[in-house]
TORLO-216826 format. One record per residue: x, y, z of N, C-alpha, C in turn. Coordinates in nm, 3 decimals, decimal comma, always signed. Example, Ala and Ser with C-alpha at 12.3 -4.5 7.8 and 13.67 -1.06 7.14 Angstrom:
2
> nu|nv|nw|cau|cav|caw|cu|cv|cw
> +1,319|-0,569|+0,780|+1,230|-0,450|+0,780|+1,320|-0,330|+0,780
> +1,285|-0,225|+0,708|+1,367|-0,106|+0,714|+1,290|+0,003|+0,787
This chain:
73
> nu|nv|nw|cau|cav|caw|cu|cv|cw
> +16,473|-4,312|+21,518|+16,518|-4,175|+21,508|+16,493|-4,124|+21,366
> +16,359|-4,092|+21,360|+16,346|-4,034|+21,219|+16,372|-3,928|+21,169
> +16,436|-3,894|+21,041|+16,527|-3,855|+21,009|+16,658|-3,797|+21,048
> +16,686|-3,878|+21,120|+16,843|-3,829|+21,175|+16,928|-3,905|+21,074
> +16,949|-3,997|+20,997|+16,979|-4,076|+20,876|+17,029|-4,232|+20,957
> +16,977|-4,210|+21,069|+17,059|-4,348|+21,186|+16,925|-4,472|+21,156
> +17,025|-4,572|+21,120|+16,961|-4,716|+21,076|+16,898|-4,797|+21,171
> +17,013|-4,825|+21,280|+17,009|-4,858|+21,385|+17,107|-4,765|+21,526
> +17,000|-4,798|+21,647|+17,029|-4,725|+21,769|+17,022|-4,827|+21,829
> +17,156|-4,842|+21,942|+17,178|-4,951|+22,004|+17,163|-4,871|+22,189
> +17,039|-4,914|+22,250|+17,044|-4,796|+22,351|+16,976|-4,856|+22,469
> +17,086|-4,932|+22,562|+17,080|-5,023|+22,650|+16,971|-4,928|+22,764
> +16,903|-5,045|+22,862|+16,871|-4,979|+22,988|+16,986|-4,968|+23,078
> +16,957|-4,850|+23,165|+17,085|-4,876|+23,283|+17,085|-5,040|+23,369
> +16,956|-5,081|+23,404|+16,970|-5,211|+23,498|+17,049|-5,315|+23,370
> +17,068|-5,315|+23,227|+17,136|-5,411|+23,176|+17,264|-5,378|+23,169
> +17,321|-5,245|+23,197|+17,421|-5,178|+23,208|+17,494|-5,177|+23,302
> +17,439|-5,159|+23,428|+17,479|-5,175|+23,536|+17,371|-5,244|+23,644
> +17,363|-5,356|+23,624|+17,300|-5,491|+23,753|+17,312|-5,409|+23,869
> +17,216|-5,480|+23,938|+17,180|-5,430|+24,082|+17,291|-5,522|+24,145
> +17,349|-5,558|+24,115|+17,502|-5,681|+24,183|+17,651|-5,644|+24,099
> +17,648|-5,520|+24,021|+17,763|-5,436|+23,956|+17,869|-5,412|+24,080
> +17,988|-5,472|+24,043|+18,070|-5,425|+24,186|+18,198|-5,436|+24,059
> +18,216|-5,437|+23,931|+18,340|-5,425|+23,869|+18,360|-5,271|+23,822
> +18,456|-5,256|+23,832|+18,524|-5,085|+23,742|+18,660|-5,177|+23,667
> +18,681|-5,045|+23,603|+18,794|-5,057|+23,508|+18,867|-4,930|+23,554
> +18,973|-4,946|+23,588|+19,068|-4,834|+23,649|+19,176|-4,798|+23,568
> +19,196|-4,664|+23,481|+19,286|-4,638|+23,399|+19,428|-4,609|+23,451
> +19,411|-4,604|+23,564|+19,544|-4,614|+23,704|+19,630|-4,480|+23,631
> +19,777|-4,427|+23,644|+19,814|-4,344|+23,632|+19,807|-4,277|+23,446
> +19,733|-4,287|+23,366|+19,673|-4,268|+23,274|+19,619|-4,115|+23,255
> +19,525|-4,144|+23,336|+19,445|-4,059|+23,350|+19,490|-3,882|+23,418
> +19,634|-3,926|+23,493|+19,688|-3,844|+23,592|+19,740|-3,680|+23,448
> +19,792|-3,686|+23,365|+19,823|-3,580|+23,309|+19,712|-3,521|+23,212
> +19,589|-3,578|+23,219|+19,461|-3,526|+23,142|+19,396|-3,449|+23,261
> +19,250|-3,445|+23,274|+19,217|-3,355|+23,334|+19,198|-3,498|+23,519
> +19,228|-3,580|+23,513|+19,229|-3,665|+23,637|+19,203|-3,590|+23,786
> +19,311|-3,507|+23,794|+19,364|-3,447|+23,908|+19,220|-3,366|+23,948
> +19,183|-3,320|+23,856|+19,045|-3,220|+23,892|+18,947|-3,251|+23,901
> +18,904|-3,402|+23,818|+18,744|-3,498|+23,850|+18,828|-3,606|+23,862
> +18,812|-3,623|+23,983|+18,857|-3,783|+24,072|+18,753|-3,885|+24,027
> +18,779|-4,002|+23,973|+18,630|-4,095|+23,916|+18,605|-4,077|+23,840
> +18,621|-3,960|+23,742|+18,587|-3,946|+23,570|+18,642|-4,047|+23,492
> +18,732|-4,043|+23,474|+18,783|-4,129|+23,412|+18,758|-4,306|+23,459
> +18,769|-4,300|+23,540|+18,766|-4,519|+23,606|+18,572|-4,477|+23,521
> +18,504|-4,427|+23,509|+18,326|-4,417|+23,513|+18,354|-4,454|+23,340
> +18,407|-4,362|+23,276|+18,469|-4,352|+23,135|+18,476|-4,491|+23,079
> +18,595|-4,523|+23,162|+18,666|-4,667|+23,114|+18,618|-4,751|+23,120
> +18,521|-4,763|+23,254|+18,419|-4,905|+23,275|+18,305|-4,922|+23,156
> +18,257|-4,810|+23,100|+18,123|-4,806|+23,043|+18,172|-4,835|+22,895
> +18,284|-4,773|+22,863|+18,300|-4,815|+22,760|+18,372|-4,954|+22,754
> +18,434|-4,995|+22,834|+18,474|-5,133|+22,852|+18,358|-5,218|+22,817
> +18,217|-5,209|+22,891|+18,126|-5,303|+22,913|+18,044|-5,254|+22,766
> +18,071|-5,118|+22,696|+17,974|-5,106|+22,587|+18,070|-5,188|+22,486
> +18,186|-5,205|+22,481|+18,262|-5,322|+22,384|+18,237|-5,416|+22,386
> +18,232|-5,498|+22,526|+18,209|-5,622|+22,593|+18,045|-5,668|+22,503
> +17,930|-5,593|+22,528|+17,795|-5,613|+22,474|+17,844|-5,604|+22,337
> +17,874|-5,523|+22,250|+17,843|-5,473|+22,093|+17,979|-5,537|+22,034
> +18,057|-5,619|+22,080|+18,226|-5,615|+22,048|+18,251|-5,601|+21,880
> +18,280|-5,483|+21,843|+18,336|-5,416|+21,764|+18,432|-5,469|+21,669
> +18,492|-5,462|+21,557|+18,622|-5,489|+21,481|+18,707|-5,344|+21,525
> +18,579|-5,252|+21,503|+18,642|-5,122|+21,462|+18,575|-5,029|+21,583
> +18,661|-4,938|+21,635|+18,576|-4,851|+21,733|+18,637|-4,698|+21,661
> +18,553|-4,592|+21,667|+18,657|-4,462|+21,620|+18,575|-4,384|+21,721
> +18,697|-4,314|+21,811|+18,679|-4,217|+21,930|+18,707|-4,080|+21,896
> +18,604|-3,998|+21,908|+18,656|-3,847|+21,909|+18,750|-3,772|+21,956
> +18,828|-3,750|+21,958|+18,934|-3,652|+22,045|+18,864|-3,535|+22,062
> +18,853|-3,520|+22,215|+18,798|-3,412|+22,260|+18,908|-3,276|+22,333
> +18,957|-3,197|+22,287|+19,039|-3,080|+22,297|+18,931|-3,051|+22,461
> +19,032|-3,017|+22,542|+19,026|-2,994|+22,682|+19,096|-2,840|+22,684
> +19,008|-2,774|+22,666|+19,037|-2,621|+22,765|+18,982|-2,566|+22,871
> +18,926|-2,661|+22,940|+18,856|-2,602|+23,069|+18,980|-2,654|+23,194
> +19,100|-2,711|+23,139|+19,185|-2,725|+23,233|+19,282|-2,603|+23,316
């Protein structure tokens, strides 16, 4: 990525991401229920798995998540 100032890009294929034999999710179970849940059914469990499995590959000390302000609720 030239000149974007990025050293390294860590930027899996989907088949290493998700195997043609993928049958696990990660379910944020009632979590998810007072964010926007109620209105995208599966957003969230899709969320949780990917980033579950992008920890799982890269495992981190440190992770820092954006807070994303929700007004389309």
């Amino acid at each position: 990525m030239p000149g974007s100032g990025v050293a390294i890009l860590f930027a899996p294929d989907a088949q290493e991401v998700y195997p043609s034999n993928f049958e696990t999710f990660v379910g944020p179970g009632d979590l998810a229920k007072p964010l926007c849940g109620a209105f995208r059914p599966g957003h969230f469990r899709g969320v949780a798995t990917v980033v579950c499995k992008l920890f799982n590959m890269v495992q981190p000390h440190v992770a820092f998540l954006a807070r994303r302000m929700f007004s389309n609720a």
